[in-house]
N, CA, C and O atoms as a GROMACS GRO file, in nm:
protein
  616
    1UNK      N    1   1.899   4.610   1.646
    1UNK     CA    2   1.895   4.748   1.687
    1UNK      C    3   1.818   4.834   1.588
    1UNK      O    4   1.848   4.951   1.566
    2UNK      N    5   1.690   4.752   1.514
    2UNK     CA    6   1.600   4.830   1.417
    2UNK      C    7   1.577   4.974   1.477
    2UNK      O    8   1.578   5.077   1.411
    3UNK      N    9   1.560   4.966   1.594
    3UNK     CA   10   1.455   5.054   1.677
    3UNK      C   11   1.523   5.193   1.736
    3UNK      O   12   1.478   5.301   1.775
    4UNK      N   13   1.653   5.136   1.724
    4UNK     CA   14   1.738   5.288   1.765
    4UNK      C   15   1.751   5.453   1.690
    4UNK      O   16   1.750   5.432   1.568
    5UNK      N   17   1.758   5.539   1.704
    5UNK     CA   18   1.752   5.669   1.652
    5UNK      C   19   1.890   5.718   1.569
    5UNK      O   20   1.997   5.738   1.628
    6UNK      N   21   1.882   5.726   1.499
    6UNK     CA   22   2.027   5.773   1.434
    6UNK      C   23   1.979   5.952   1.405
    6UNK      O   24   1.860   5.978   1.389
    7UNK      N   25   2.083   6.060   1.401
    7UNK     CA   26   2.064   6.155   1.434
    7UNK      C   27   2.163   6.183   1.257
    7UNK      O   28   2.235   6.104   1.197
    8UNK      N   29   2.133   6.292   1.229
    8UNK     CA   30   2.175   6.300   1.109
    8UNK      C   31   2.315   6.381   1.107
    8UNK      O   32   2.401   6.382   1.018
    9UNK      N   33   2.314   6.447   1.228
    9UNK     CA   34   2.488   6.523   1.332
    9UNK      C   35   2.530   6.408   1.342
    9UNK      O   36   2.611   6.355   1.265
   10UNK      N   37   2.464   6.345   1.465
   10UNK     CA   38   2.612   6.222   1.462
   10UNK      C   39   2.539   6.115   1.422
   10UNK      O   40   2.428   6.108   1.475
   11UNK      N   41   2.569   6.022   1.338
   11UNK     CA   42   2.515   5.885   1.325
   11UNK      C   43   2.595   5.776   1.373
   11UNK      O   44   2.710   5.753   1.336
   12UNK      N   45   2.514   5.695   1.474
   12UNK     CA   46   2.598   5.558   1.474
   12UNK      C   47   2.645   5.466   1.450
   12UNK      O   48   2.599   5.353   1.466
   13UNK      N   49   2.777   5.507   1.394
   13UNK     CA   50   2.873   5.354   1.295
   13UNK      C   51   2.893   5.263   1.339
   13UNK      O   52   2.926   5.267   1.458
   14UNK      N   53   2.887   5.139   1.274
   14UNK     CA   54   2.944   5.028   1.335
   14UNK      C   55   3.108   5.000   1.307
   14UNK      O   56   3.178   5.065   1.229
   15UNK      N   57   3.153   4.882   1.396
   15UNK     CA   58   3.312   4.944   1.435
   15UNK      C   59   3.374   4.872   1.334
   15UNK      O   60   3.351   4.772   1.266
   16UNK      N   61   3.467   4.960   1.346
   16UNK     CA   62   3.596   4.838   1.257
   16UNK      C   63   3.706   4.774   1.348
   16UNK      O   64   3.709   4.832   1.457
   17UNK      N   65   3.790   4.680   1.336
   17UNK     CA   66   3.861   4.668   1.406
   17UNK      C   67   3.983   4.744   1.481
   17UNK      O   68   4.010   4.752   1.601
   18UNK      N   69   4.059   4.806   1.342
   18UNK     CA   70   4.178   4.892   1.377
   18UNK      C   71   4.147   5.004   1.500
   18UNK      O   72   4.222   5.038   1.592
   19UNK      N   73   4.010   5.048   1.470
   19UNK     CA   74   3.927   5.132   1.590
   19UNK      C   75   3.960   5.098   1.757
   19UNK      O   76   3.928   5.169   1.853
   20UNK      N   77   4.030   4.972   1.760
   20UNK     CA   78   3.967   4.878   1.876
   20UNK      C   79   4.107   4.889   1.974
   20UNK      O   80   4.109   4.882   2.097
   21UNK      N   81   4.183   4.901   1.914
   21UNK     CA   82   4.346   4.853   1.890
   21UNK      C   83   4.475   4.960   1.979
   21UNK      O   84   4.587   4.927   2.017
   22UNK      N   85   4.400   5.106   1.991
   22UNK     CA   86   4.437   5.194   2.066
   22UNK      C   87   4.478   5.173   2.170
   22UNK      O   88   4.401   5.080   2.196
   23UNK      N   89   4.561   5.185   2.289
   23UNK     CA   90   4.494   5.171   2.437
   23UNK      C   91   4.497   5.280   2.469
   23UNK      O   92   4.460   5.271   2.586
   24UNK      N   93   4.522   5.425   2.442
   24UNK     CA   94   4.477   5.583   2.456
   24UNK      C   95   4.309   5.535   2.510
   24UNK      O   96   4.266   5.542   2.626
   25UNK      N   97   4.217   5.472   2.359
   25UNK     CA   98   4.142   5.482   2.328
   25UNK      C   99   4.052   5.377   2.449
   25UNK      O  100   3.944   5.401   2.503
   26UNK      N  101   4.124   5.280   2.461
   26UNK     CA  102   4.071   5.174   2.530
   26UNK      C  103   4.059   5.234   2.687
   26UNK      O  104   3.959   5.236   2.760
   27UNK      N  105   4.230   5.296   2.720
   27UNK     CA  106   4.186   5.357   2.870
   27UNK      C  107   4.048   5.433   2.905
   27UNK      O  108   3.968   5.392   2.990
   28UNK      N  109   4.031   5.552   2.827
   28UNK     CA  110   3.947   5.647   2.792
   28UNK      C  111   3.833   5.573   2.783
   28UNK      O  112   3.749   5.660   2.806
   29UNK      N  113   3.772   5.474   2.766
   29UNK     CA  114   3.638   5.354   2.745
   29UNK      C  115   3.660   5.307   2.900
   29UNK      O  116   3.628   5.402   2.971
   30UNK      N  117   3.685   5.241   2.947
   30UNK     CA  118   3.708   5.209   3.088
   30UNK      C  119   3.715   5.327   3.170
   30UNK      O  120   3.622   5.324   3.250
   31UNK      N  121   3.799   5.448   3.185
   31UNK     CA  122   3.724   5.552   3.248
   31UNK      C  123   3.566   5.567   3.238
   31UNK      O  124   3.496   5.641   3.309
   32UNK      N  125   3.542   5.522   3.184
   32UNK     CA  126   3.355   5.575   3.142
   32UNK      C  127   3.294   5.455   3.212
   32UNK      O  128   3.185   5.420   3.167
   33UNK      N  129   3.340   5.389   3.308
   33UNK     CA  130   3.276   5.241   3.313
   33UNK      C  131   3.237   5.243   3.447
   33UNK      O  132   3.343   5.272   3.503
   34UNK      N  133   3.138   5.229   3.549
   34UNK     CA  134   3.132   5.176   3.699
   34UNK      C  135   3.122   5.036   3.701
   34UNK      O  136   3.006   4.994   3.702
   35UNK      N  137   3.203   4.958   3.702
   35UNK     CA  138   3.142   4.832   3.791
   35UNK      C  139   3.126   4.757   3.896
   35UNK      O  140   3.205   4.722   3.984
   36UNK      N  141   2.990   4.729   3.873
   36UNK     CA  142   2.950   4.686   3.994
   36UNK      C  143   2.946   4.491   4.001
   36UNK      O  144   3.008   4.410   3.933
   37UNK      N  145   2.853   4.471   4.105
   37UNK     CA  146   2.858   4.334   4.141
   37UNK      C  147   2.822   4.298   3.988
   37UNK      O  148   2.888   4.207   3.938
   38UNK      N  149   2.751   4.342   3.933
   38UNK     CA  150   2.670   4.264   3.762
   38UNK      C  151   2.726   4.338   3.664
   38UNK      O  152   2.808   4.296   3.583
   39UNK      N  153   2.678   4.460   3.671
   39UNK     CA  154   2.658   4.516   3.555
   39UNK      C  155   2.747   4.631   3.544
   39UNK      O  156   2.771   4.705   3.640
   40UNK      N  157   2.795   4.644   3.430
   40UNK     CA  158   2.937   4.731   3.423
   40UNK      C  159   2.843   4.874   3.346
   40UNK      O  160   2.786   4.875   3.237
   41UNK      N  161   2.853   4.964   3.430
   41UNK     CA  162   2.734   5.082   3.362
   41UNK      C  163   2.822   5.192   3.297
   41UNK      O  164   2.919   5.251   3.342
   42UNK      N  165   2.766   5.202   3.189
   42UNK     CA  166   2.821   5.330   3.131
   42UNK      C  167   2.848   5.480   3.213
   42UNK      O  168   2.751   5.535   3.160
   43UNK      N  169   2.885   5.550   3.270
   43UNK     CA  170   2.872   5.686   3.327
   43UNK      C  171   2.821   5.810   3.263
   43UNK      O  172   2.757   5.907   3.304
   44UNK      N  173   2.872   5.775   3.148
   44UNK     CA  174   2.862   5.941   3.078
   44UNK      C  175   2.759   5.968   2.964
   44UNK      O  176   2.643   5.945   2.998
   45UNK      N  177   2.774   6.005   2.856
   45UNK     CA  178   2.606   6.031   2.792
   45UNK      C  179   2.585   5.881   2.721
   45UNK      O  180   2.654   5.808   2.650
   46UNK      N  181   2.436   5.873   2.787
   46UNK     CA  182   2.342   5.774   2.694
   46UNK      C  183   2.231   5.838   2.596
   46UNK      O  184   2.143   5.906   2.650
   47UNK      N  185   2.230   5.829   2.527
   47UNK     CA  186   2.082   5.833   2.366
   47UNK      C  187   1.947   5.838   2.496
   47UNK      O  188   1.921   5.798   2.610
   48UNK      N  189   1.894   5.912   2.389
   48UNK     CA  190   1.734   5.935   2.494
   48UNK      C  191   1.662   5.765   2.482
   48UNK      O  192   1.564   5.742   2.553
   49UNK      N  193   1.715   5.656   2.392
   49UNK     CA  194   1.667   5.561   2.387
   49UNK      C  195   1.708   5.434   2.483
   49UNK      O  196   1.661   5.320   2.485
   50UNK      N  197   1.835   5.506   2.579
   50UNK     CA  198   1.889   5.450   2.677
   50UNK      C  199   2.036   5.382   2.678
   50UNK      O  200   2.090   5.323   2.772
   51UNK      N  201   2.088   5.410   2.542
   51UNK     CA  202   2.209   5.288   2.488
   51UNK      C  203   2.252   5.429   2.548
   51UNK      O  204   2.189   5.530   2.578
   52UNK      N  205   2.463   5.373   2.556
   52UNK     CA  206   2.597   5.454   2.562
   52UNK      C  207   2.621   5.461   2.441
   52UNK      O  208   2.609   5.375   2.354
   53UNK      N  209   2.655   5.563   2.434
   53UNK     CA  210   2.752   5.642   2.316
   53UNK      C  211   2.880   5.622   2.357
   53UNK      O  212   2.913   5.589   2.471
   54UNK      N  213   2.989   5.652   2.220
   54UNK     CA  214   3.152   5.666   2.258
   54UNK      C  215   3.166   5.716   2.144
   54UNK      O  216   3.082   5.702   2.056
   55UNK      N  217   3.282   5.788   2.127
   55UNK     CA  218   3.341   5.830   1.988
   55UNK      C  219   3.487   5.823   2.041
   55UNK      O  220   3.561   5.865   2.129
   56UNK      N  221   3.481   5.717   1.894
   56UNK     CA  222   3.647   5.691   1.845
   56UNK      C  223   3.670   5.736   1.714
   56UNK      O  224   3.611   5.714   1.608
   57UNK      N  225   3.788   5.818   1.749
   57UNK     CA  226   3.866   5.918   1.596
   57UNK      C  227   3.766   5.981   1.555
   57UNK      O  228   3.788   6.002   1.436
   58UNK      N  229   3.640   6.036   1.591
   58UNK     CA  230   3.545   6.116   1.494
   58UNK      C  231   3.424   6.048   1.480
   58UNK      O  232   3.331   6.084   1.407
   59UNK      N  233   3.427   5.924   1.570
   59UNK     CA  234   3.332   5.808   1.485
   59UNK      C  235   3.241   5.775   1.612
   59UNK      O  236   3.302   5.717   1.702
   60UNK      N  237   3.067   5.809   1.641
   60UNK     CA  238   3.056   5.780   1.730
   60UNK      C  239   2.998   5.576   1.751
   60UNK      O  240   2.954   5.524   1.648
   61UNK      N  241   3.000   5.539   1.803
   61UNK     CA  242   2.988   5.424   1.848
   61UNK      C  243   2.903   5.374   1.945
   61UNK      O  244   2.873   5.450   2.036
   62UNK      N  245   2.849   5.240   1.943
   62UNK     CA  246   2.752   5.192   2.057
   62UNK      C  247   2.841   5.161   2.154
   62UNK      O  248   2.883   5.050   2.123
   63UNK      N  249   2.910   5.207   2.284
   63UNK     CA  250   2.953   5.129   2.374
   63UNK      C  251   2.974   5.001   2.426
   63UNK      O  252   3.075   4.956   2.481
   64UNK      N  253   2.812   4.916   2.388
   64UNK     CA  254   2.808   4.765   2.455
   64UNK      C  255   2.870   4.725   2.292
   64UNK      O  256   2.926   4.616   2.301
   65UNK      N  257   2.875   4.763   2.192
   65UNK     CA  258   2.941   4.755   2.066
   65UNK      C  259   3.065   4.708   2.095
   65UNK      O  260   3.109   4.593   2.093
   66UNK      N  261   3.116   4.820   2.122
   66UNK     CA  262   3.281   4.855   2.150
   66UNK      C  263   3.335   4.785   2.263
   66UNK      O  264   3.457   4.779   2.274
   67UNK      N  265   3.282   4.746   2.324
   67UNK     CA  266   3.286   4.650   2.466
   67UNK      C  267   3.308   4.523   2.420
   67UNK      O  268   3.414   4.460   2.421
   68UNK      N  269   3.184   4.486   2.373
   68UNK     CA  270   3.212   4.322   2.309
   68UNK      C  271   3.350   4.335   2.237
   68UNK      O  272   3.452   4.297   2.293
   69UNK      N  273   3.350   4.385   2.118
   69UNK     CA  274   3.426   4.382   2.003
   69UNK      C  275   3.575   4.365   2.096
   69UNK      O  276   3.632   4.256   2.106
   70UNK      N  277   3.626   4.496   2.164
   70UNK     CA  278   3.728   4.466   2.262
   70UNK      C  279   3.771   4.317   2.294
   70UNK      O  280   3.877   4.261   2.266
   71UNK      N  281   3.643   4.262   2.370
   71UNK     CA  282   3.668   4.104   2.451
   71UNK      C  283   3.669   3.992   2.362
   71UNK      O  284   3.726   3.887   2.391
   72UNK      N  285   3.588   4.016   2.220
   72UNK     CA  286   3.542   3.889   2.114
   72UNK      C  287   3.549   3.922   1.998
   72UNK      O  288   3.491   3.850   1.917
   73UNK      N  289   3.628   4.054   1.945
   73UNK     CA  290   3.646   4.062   1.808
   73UNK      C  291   3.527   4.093   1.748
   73UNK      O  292   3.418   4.102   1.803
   74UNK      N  293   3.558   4.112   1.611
   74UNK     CA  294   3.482   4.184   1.485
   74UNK      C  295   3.346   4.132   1.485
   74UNK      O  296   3.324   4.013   1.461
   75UNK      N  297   3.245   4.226   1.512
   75UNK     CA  298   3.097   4.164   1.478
   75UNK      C  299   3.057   4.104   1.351
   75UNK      O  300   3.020   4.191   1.272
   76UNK      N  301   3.054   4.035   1.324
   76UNK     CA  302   2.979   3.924   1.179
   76UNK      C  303   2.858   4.112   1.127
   76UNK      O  304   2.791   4.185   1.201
   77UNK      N  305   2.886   4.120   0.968
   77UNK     CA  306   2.762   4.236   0.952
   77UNK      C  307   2.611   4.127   0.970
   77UNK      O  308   2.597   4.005   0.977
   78UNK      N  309   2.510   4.253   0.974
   78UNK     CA  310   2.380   4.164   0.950
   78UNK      C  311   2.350   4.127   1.127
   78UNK      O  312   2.237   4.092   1.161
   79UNK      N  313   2.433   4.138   1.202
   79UNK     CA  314   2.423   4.072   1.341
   79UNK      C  315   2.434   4.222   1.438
   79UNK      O  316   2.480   4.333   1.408
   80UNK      N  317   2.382   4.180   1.539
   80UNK     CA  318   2.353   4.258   1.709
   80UNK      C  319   2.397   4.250   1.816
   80UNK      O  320   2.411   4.135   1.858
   81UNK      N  321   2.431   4.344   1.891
   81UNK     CA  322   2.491   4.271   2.036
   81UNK      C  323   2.386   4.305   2.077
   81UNK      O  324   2.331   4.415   2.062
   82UNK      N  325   2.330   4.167   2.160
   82UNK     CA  326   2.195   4.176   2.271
   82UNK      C  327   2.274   4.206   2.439
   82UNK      O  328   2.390   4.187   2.478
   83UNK      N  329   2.177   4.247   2.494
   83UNK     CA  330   2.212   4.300   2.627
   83UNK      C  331   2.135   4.176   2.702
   83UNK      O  332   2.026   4.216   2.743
   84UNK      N  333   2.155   4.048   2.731
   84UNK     CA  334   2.096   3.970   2.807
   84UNK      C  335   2.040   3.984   2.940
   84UNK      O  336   1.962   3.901   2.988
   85UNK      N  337   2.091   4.117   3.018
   85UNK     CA  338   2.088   4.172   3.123
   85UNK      C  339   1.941   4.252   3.163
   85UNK      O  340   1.877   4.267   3.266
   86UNK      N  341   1.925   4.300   3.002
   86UNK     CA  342   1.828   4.389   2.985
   86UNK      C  343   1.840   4.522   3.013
   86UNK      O  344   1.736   4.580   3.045
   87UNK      N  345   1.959   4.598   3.008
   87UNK     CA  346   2.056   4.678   3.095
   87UNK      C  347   2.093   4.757   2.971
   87UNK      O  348   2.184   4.688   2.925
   88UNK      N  349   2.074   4.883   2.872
   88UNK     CA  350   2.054   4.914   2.744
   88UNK      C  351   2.215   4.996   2.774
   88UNK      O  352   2.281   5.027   2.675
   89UNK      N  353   2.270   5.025   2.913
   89UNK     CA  354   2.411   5.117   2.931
   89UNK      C  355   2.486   5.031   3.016
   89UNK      O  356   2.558   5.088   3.098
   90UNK      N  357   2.484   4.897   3.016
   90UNK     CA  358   2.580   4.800   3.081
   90UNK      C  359   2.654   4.741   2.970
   90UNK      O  360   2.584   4.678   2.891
   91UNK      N  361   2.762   4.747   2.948
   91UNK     CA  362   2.900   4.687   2.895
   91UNK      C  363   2.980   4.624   2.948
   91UNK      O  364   3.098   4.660   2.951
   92UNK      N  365   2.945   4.535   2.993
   92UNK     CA  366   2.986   4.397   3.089
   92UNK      C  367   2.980   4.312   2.969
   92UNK      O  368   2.869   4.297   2.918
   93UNK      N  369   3.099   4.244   2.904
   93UNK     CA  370   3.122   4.148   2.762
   93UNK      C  371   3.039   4.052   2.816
   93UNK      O  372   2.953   4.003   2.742
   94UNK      N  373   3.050   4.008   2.963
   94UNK     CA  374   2.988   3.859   2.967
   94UNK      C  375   2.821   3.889   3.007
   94UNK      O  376   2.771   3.801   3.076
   95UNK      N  377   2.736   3.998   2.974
   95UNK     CA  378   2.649   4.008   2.967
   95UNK      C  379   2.552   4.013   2.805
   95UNK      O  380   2.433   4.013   2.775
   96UNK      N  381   2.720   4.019   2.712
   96UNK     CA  382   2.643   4.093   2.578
   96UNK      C  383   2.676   3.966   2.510
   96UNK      O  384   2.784   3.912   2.531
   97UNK      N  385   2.556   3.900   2.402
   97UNK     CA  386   2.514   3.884   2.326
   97UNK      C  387   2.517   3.880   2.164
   97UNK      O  388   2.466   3.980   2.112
   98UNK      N  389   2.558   3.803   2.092
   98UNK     CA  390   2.574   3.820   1.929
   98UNK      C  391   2.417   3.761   1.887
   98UNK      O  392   2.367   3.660   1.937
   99UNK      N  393   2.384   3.805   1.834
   99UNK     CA  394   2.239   3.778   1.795
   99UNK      C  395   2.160   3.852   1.640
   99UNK      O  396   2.157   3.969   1.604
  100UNK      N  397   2.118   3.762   1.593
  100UNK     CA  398   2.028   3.835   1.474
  100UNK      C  399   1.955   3.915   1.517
  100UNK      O  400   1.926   3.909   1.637
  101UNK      N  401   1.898   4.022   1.429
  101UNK     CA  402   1.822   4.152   1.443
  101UNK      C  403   1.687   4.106   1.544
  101UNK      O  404   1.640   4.148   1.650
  102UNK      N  405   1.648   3.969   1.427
  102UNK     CA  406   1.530   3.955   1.455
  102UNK      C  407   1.527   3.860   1.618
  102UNK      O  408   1.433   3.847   1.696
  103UNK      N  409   1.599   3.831   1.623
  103UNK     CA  410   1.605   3.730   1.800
  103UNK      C  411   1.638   3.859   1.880
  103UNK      O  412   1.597   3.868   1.996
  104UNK      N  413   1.690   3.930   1.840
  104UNK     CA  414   1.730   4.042   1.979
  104UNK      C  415   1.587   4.152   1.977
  104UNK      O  416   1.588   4.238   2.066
  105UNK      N  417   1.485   4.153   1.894
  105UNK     CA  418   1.380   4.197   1.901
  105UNK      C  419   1.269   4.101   1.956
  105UNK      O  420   1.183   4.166   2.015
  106UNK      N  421   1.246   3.975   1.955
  106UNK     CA  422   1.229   3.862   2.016
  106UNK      C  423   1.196   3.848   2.104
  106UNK      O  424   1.084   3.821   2.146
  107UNK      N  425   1.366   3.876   2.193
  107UNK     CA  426   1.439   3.911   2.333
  107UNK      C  427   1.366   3.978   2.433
  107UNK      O  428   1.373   3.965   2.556
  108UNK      N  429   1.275   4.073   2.344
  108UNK     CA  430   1.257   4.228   2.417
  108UNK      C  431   1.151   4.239   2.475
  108UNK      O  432   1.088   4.142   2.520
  109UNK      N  433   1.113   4.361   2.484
  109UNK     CA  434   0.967   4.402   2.573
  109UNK      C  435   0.861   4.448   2.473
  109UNK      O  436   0.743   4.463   2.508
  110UNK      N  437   0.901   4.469   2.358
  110UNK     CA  438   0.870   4.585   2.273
  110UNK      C  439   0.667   4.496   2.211
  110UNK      O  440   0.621   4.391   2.258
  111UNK      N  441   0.620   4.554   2.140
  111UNK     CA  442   0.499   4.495   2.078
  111UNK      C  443   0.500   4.324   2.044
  111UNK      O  444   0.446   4.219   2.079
  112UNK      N  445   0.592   4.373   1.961
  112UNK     CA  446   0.635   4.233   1.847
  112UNK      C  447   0.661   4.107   1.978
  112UNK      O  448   0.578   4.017   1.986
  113UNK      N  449   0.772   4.109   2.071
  113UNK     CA  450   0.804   4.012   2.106
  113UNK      C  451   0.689   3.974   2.239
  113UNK      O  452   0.695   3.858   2.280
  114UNK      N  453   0.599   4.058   2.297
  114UNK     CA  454   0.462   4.027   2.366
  114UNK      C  455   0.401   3.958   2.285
  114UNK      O  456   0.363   3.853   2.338
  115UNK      N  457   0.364   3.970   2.143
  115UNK     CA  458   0.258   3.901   2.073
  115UNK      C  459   0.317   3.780   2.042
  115UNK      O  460   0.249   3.677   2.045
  116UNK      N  461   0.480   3.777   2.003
  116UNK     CA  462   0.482   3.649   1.968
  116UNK      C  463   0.553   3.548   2.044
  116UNK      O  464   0.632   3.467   1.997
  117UNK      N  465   0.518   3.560   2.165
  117UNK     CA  466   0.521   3.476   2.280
  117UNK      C  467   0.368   3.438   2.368
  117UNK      O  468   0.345   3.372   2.469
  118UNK      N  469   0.300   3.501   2.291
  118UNK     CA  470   0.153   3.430   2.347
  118UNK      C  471   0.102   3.282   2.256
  118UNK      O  472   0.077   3.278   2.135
  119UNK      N  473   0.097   3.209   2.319
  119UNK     CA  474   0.061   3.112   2.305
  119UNK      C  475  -0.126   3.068   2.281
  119UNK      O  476  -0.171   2.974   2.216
  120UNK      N  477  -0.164   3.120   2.322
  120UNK     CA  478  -0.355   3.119   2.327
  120UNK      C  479  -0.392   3.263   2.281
  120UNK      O  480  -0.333   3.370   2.286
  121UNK      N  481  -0.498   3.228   2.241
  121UNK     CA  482  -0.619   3.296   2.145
  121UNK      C  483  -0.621   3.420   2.288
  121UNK      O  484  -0.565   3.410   2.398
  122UNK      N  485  -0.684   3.502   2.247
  122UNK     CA  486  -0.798   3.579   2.420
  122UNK      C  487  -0.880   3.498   2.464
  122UNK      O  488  -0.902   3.506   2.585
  123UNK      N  489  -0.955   3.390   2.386
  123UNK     CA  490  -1.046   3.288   2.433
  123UNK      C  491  -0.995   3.184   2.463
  123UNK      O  492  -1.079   3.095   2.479
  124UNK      N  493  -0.848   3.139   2.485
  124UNK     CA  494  -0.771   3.025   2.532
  124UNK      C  495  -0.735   2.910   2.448
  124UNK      O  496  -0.679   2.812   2.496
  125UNK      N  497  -0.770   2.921   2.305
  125UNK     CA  498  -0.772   2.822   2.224
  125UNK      C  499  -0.605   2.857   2.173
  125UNK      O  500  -0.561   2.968   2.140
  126UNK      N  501  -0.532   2.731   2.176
  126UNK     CA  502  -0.374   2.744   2.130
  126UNK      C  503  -0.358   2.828   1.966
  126UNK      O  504  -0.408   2.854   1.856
  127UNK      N  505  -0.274   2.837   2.037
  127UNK     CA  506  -0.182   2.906   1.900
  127UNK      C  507  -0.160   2.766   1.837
  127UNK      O  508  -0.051   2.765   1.894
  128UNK      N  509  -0.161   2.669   1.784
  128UNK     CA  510  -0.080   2.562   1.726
  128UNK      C  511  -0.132   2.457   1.674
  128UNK      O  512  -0.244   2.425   1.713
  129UNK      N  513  -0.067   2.377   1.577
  129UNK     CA  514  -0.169   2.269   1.544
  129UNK      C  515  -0.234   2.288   1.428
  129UNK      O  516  -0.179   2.346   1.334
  130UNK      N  517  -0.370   2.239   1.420
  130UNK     CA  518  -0.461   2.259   1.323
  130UNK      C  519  -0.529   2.378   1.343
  130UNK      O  520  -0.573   2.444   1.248
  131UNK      N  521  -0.540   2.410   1.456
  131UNK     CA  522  -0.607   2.552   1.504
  131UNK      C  523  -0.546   2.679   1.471
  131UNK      O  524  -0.604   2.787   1.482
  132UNK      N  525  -0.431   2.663   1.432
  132UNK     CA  526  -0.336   2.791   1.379
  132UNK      C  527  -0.369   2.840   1.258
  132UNK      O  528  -0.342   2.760   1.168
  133UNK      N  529  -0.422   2.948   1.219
  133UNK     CA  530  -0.436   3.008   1.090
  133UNK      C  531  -0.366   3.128   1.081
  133UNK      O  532  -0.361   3.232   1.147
  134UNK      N  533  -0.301   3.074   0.959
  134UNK     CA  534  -0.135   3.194   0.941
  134UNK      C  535  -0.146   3.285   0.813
  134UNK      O  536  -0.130   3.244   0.699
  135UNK      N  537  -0.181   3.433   0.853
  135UNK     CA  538  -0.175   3.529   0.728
  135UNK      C  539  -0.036   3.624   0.715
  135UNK      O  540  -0.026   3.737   0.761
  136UNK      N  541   0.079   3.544   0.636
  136UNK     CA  542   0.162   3.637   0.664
  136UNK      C  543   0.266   3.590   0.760
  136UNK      O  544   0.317   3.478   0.759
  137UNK      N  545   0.299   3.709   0.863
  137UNK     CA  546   0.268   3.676   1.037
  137UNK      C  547   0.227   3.665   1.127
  137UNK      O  548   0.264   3.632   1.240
  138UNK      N  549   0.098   3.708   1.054
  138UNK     CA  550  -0.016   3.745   1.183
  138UNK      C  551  -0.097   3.614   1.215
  138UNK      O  552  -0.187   3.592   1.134
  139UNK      N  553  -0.082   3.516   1.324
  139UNK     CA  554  -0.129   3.438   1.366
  139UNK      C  555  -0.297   3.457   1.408
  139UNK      O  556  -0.342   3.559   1.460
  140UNK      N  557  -0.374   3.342   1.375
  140UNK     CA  558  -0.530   3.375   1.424
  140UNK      C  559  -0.562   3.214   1.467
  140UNK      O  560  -0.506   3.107   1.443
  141UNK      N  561  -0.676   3.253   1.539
  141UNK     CA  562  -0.729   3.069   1.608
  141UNK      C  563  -0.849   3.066   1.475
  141UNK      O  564  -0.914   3.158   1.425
  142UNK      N  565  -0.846   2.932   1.448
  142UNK     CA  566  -0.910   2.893   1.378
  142UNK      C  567  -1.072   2.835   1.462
  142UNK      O  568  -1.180   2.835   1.403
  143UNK      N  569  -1.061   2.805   1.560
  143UNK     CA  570  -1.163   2.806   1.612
  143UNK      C  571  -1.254   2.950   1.663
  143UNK      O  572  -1.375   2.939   1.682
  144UNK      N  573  -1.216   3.021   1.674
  144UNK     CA  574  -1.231   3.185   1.706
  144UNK      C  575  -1.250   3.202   1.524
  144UNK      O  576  -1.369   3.199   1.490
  145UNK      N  577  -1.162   3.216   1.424
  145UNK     CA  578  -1.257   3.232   1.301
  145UNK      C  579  -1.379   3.186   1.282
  145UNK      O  580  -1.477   3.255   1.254
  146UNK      N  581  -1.377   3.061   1.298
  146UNK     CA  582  -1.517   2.983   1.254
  146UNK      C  583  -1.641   3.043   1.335
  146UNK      O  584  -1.753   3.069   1.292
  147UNK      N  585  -1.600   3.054   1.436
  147UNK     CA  586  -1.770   3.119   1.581
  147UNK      C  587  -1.767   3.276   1.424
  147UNK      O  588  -1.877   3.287   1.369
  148UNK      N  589  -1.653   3.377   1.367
  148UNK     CA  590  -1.675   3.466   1.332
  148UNK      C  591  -1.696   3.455   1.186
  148UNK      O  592  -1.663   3.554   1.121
  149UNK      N  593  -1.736   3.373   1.136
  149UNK     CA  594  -1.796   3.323   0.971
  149UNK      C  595  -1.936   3.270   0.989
  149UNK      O  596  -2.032   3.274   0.914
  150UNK      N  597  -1.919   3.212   1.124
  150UNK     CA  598  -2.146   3.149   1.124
  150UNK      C  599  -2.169   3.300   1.169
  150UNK      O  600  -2.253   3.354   1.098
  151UNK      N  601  -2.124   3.369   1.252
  151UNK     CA  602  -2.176   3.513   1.286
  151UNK      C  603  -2.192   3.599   1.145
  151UNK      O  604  -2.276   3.683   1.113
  152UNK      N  605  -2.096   3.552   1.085
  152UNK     CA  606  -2.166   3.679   0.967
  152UNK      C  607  -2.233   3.594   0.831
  152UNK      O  608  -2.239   3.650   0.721
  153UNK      N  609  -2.267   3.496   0.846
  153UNK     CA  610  -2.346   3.413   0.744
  153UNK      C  611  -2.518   3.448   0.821
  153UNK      O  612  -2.616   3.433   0.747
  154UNK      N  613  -2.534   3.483   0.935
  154UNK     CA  614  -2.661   3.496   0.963
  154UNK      C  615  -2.712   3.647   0.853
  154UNK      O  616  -2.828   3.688   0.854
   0.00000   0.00000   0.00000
């Protein structure tokens, strides 16, 4: 969840357990819920970035957060709930996901996970092999270098 907005009024904490434990708190989370045949949708305010909000005791919270945690306990730190659904205000547990930062960016639509699911050059030559030339992360075809080293040796 690199990519999300934290607001400097409310910022979004991650949960603790005792948080979880209410059922005031728990009813009040399920009021907020439609579900349908799939996807269990948030109702009430989502972030301009598309996630649910909740606030417990003062504390606001990711919804599909607070959802999992409910059905599967304490998130591991360092880790993400992915939305497998692709659904950024569905809190359906059996849709969400424990996942590293970097696989739930992966996952996505975003720059990063287009580029690094292409497999071929623009000129069709693989990503892989001996042909792979690696700066970093930034993958290049080694056959596509070489046509661009006799081009600038002329």
């Amino acid at each position: 969840m690199a990519s999300e907005k934290r607001t400097k009024a409310h910022p979004v904490r991650e949960l603790q357990i005792p948080l979880l434990g209410d059922p005031e708190t728990q009813a009040r989370f399920w009021s907020k819920v439609e579900k349908t045949e799939t996807c269990w949708l948030w109702t009430k305010h989502k972030m301009p970035n598309g996630y649910a909000r909740f606030w417990v005791d003062g504390i606001q919270v990711y919804a599909h957060r607070f959802s999992f945690a409910l059905m599967h306990g304490q998130i591991a730190e360092g880790l993400t709930v992915d939305h497998a659904c692709r659904v950024r205000h569905c809190v359906n547990p059996s849709h969400l996901e424990v996942v590293t930062r970097r696989e739930n960016v992966l996952r996505g639509v975003g720059i990063t996970a287009k580029r690094a699911r292409k497999t071929h050059c623009p000129q069709g030559h693989p990503y892989s092999g001996s042909n792979l030339y690696q700066i970093g992360r930034h993958r290049q075809c080694r056959t596509c270098q070489k046509v661009r080293d006799i081009g600038r040796k002329r």
